[in-house]
C-alpha positions as CSV (number, residue, x, y, z in Angstrom):
1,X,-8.7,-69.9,-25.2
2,X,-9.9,-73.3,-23.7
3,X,-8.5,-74.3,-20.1
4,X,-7.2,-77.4,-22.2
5,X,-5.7,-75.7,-24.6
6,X,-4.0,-73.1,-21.9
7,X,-3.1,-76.5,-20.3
8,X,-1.9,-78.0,-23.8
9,X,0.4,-74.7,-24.5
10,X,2.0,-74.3,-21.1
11,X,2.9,-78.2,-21.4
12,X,4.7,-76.8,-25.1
13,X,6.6,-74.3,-23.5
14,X,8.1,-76.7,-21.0
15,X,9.2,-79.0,-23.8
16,X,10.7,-75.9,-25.5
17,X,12.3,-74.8,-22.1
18,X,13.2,-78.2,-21.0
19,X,14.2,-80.4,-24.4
20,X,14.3,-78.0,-26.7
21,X,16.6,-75.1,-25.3
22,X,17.5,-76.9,-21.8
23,X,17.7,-73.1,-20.1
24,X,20.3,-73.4,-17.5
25,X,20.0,-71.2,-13.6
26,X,21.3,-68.1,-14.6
27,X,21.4,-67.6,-18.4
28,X,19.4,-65.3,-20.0
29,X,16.9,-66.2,-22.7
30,X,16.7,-64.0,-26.0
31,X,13.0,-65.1,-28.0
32,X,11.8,-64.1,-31.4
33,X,8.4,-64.0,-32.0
34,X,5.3,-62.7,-33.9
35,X,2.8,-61.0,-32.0
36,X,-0.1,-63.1,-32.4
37,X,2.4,-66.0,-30.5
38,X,2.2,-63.7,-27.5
39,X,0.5,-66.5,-25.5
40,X,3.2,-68.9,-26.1
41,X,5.6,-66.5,-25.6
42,X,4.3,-65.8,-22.3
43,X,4.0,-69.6,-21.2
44,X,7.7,-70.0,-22.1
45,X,9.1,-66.9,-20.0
46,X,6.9,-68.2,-16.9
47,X,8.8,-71.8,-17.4
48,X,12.2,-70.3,-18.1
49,X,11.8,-68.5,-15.1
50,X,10.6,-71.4,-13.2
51,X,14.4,-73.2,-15.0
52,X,16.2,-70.8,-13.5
53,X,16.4,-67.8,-16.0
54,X,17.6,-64.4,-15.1
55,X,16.6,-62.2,-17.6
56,X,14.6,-62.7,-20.9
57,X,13.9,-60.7,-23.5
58,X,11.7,-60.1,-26.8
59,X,12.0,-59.0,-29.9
60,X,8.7,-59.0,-31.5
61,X,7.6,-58.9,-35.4
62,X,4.7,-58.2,-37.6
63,X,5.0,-60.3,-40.8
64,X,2.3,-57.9,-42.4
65,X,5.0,-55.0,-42.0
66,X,7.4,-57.1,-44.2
67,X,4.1,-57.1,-46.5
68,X,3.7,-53.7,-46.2
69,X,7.0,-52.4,-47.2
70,X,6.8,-54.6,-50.4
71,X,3.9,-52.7,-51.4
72,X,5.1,-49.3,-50.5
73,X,8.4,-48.4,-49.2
74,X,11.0,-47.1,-52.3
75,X,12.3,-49.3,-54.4
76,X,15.7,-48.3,-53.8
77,X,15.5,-48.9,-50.0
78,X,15.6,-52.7,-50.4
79,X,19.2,-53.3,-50.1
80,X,19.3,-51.4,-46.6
81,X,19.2,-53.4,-43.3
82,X,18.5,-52.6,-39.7
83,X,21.6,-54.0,-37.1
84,X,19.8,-54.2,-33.9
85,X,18.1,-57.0,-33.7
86,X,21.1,-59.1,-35.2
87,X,23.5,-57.1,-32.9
88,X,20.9,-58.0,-29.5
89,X,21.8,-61.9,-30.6
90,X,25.3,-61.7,-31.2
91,X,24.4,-59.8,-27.0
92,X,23.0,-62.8,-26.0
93,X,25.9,-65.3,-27.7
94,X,28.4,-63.7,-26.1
95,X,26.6,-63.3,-22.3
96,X,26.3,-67.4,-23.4
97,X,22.3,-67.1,-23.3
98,X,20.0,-69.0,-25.0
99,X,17.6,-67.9,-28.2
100,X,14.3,-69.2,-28.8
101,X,13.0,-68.0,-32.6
102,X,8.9,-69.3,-33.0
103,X,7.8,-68.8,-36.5
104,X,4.0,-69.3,-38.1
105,X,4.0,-67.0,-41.2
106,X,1.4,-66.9,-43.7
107,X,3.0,-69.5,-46.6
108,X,1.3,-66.9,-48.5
109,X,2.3,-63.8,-47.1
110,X,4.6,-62.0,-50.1
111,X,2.2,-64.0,-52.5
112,X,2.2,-61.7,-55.8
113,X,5.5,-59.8,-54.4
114,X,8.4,-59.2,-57.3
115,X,10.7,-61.8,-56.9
116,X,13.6,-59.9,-57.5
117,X,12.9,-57.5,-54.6
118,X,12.4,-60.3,-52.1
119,X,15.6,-61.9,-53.3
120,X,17.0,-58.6,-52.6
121,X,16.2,-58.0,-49.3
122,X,17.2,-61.8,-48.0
123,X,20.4,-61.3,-49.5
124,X,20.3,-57.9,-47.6
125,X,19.4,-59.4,-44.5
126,X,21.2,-62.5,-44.9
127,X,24.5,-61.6,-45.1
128,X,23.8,-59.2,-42.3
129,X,23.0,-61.8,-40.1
130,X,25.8,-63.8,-41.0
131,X,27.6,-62.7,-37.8
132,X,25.2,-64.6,-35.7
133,X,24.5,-67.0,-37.8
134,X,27.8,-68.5,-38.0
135,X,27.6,-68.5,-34.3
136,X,24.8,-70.3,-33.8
137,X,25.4,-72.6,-36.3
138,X,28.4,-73.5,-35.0
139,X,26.5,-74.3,-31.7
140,X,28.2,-71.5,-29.7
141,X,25.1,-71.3,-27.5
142,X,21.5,-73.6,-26.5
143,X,19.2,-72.8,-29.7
144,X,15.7,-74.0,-30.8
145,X,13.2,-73.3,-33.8
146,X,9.6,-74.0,-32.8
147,X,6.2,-73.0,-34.1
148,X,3.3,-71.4,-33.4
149,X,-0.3,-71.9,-35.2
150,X,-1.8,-69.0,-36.9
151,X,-5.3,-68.1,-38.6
152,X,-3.4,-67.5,-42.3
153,X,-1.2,-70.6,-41.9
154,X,-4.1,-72.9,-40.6
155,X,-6.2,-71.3,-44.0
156,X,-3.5,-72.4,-46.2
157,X,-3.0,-76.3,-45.1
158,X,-6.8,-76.8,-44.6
159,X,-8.4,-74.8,-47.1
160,X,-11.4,-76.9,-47.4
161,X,-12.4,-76.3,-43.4
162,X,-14.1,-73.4,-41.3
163,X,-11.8,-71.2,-40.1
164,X,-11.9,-72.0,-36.6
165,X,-12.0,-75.6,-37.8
166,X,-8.5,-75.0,-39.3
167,X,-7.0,-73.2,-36.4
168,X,-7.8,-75.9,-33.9
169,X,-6.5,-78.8,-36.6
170,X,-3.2,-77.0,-37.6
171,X,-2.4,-76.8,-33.6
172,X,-3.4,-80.4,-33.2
173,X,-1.1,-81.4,-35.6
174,X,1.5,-79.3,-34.6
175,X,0.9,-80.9,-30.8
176,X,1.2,-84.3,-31.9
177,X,4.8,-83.5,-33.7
178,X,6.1,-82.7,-30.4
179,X,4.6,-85.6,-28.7
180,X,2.1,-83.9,-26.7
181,X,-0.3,-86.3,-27.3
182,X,1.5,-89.2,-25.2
183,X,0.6,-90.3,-21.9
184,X,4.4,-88.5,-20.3
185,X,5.7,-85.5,-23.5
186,X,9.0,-85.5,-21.4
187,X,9.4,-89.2,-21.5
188,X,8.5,-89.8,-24.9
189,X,11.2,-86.8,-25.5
190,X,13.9,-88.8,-24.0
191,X,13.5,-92.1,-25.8
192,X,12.9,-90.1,-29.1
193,X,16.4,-88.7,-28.6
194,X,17.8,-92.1,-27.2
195,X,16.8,-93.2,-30.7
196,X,18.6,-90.5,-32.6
197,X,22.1,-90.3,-31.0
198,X,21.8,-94.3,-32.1
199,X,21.3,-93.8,-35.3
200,X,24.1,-90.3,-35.6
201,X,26.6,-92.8,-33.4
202,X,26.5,-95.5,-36.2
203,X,26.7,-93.3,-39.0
204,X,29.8,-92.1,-37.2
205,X,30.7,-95.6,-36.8
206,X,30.7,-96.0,-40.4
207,X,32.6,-92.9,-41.7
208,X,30.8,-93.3,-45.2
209,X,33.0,-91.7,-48.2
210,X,29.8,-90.6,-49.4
211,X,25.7,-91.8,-50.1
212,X,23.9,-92.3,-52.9
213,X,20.2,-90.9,-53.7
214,X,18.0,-93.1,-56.1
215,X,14.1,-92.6,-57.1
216,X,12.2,-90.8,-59.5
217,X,13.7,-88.1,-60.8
218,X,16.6,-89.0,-59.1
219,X,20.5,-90.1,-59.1
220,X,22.4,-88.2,-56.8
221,X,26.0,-89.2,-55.3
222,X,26.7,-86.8,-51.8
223,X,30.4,-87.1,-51.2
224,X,30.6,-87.1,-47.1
225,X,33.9,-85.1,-46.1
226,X,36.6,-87.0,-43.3
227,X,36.4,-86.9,-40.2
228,X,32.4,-85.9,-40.9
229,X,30.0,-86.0,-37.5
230,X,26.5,-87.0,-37.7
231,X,23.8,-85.6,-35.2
232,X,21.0,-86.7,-34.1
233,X,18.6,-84.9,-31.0
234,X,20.8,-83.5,-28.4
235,X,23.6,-81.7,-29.6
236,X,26.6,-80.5,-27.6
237,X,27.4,-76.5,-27.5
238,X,30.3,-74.7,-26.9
239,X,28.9,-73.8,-23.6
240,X,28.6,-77.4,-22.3
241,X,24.8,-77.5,-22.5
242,X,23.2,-79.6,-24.6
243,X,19.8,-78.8,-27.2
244,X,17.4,-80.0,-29.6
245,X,17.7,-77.1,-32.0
246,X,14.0,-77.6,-33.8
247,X,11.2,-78.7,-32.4
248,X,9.8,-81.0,-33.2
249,X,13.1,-83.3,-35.1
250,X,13.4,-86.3,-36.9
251,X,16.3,-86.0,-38.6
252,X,20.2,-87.0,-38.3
253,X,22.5,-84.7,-40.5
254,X,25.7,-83.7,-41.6
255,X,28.0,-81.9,-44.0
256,X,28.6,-83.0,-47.4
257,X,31.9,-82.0,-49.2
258,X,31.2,-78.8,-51.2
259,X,33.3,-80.4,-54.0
260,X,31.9,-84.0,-54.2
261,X,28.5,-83.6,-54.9
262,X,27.3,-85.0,-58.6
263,X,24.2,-85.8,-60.5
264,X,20.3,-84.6,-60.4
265,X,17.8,-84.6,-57.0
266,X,14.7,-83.8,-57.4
267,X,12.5,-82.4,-54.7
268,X,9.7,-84.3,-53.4
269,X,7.5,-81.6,-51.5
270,X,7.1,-77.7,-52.2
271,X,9.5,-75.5,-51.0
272,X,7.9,-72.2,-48.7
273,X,10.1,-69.2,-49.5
274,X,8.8,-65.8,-47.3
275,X,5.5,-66.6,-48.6
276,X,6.2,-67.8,-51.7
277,X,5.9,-71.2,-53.2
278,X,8.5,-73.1,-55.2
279,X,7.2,-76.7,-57.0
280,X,8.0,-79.8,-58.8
281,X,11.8,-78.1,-59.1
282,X,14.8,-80.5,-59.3
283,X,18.4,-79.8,-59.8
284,X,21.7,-80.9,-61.0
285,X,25.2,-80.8,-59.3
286,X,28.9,-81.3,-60.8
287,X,31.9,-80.9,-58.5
288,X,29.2,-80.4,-56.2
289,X,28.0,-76.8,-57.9
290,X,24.4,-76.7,-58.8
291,X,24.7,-76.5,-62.8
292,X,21.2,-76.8,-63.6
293,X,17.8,-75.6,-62.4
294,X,14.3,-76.3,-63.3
295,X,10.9,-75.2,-61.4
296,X,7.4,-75.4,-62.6
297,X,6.3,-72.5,-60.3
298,X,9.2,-70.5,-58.6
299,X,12.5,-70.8,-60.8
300,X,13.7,-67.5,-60.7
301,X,12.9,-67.2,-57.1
302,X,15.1,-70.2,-56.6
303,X,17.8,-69.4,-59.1
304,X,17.9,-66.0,-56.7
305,X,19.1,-68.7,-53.8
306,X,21.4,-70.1,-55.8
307,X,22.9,-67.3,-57.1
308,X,23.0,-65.1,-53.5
309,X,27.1,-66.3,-53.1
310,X,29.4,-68.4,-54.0
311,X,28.6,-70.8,-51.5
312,X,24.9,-71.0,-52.2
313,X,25.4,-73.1,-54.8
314,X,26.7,-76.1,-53.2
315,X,25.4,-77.9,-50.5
316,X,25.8,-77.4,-46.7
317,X,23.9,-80.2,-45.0
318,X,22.7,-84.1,-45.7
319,X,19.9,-85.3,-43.4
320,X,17.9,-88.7,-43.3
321,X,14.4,-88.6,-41.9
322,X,12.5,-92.1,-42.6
323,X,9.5,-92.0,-44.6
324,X,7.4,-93.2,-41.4
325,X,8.3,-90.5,-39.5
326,X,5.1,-89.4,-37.2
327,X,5.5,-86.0,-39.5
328,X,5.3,-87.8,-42.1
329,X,2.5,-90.3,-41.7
330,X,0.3,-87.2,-40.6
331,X,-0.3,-86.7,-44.0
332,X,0.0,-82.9,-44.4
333,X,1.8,-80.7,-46.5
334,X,2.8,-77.6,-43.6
335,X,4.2,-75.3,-45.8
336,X,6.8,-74.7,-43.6
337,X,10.2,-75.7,-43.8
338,X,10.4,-76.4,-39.7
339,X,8.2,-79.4,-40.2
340,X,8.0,-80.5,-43.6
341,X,11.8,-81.4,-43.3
342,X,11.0,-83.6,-40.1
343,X,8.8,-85.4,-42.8
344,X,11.2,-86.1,-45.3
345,X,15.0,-86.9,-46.2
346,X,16.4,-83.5,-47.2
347,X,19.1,-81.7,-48.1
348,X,20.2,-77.9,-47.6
349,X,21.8,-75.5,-50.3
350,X,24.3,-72.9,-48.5
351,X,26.2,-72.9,-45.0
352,X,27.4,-76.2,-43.1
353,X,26.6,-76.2,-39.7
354,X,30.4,-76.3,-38.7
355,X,30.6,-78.8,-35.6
356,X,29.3,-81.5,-38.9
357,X,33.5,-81.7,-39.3
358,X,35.0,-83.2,-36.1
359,X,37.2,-80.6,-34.4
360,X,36.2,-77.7,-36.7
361,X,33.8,-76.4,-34.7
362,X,35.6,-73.4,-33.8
363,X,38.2,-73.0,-36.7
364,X,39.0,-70.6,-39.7
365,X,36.9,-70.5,-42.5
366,X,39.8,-71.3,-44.7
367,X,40.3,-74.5,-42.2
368,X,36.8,-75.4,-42.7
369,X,36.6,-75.1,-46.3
370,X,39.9,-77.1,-47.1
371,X,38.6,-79.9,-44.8
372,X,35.2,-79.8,-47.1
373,X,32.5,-77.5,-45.2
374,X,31.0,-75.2,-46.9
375,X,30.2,-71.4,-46.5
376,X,27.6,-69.0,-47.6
377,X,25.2,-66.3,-46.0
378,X,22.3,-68.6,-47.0
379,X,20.7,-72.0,-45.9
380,X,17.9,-73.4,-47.7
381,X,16.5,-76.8,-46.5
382,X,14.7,-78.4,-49.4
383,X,12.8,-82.1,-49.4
384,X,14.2,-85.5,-51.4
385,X,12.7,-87.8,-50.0
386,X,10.2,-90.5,-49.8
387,X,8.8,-93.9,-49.9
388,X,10.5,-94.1,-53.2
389,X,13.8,-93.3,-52.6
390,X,16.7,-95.7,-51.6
391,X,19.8,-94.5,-50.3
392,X,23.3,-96.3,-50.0
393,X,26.3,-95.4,-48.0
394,X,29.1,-96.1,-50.4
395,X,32.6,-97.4,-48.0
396,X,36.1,-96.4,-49.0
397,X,36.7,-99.2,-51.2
398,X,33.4,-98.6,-53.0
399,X,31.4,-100.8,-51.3
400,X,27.1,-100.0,-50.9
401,X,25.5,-100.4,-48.3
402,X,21.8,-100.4,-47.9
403,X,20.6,-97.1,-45.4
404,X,17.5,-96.7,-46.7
405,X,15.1,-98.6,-48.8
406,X,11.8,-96.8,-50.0
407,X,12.3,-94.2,-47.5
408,X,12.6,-96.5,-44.3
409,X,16.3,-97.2,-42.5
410,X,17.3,-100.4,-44.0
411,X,20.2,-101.2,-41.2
């Protein structure tokens, strides 16, 4: 490890401690981790610390294990589930901590893996997490997804480079997402999110009845539910501190009525599912449920999604990224969800994030589903757009208006 890179990593954990999470004096800090992102890891506890953090805490992982019990734990152990891990979150919600979750898996890490069993264990897990995860997507507590660069995942988006070659371009890339490769990071931070509470506040402005999705492939109408809220960078929790939950982000979002969704999208980039790709799929919605599926690599594993709950079959979330989008104009395919969807408009089968529904943030789930939101153990980000996709937001009265035109914001 380079003195410039040591430098280069210790300025990422600040924008995670900092932007991302915004660790407040006194909280604790709960962060997820694989091992080889110990160094990161280790730069973000020194600058949590240096915030004002009184106690953090790791739970480490070794994708290989998951690997590993694929290949030879007993085939009728895959619907089992270990609590503590989901139990020391739902420890750290309620002692109003933060939690930090860094991911760089190998897009090809279950590669040859039965569908069927892998579907079965992240329904498993899944729906044992859903204690937390309604939590968290509620915005109970500061959150933030980042990533760290490894060997296997450099391998897979550069396969035509040297090994070490790939490592140091993945974490180039992955630098210049968040900005580290501007004269002041922090700076270029706050006018980034400046930007985005702009755009969320018009959308919020406008109170669209719903948009409209057209391109190849594609004729989509996303009814928007009342009273919807668009965000955009900072978000507020329930705590009264503010986060930007992925880093880096692009995106504004917000719920779509899990009734009003009608017609066919189809999905612009590959989707990365625990190692397993899913391409050139599209699908079709009426009375916003997903009636009709097609993949050419992947279907069953995505019909699996779909079919995990009832919920998983309509969509929870509607977010506009433009097409020039720094992400975007890099020009690589990540095969990870964390970034390709800060390249692209996208949209999310599965659980609404419920502070999308003004004043719902903290109700019943019968509350939230009359008002529109929708509920499910999954949530599965998936890609529409690109420089050849227009979307309208359509008024009350029918109106269209022009939000994006080939992929760029057209207001």
């Amino acid at each position: 490890m380079t003195p410039e890179f040591e430098r280069a990593l210790s300025q990422y954990a600040e924008l995670i401690v900092k932007i991302g999470l915004n660790v407040q004096p006194g909280q604790r800090l709960l962060i997820r981790a694989p091992l080889e992102a110990a160094p990161l890891v280790r730069q973000v506890t020194i600058h949590a610390y240096q915030a004002g953090a009184h106690l953090v805490d790791v739970i480490w992982a070794d994708p290989q294990l998951l690997r590993i019990r694929f290949q030879h734990a007993p085939r009728n152990s895959f619907a089992e589930h270990s609590d503590w891990g989901w139990k020391a979150g739902l420890e750290t919600v309620d002692a109003g901590g933060a939690i930090l979750s860094i991911n760089g898996t190998d897009p090809d890490l279950l590669k040859g893996i039965d569908p069927g069993l892998i579907a079965t264990v992240q329904r498993t897990e899944s729906r044992a997490a859903l204690p937390l995860s309604k939590r968290i997507s509620a915005d109970a507590i500061n959150w933030c997804v980042v990533g760290y660069a490894t060997a296997a995942w450099a391998a897979k988006v550069f396969p035509d480079m040297a090994p070490g070659e790939q490592l140091n371009r993945l974490w180039d890339a992955i630098f210049s997402t968040i900005r580290l490769d501007t004269p002041d990071p922090l700076a270029a931070w706050e006018a980034h999110n400046e930007d985005l509470t702009r755009r969320a506040a018009y959308l919020n402005e406008k109170q669209y009845d719903a948009l409209r999705y057209t391109g190849p492939g594609t004729d989509l109408t996303v009814g928007l539910p009342e009273n919807h809220h668009w965000i955009g960078g900072p978000a507020p929790t329930a705590i009264g501190i503010s986060n930007v939950a992925n880093l880096p982000t692009e995106e504004v979002f917000t719920a779509p009525h899990r009734e009003r969704v009608d017609g066919t999208v189809r999905a612009t980039m590959p989707l990365n599912l625990r190692g397993n790709l899913i391409e050139n799929f599209s699908l079709s919605f009426s009375n916003g449920r997903v009636t009709n599926v097609s993949a050419e690599k992947g279907e069953a594993l995505l019909r699996s999604q779909i079919e995990m709950d009832d919920g998983a079959s309509r969509l929870g979330e509607v977010a506009l990224v433009p097409h020039s989008s720094a992400i975007s104009h890099a020009g690589i395919l990540f095969y990870n969800t964390l970034y390709d969807e800060n390249a692209s408009s996208h949209l999310a089968l599965g659980r609404a994030y419920r502070n999308c529904i003004a004043g719902l943030a903290d109700a019943g789930d019968e509350t939230f589903m009359a008002h529109g939101g929708n509920l499910s153990a999954n949530h599965l980000d998936f890609m529409v757009g690109s420089g050849e996709i227009d979307i309208d937001g359509i008024t009350a009265d029918g109106t269209r208006e022009p939000l994006m035109r080939q992929g760029e914001w057209a207001y």
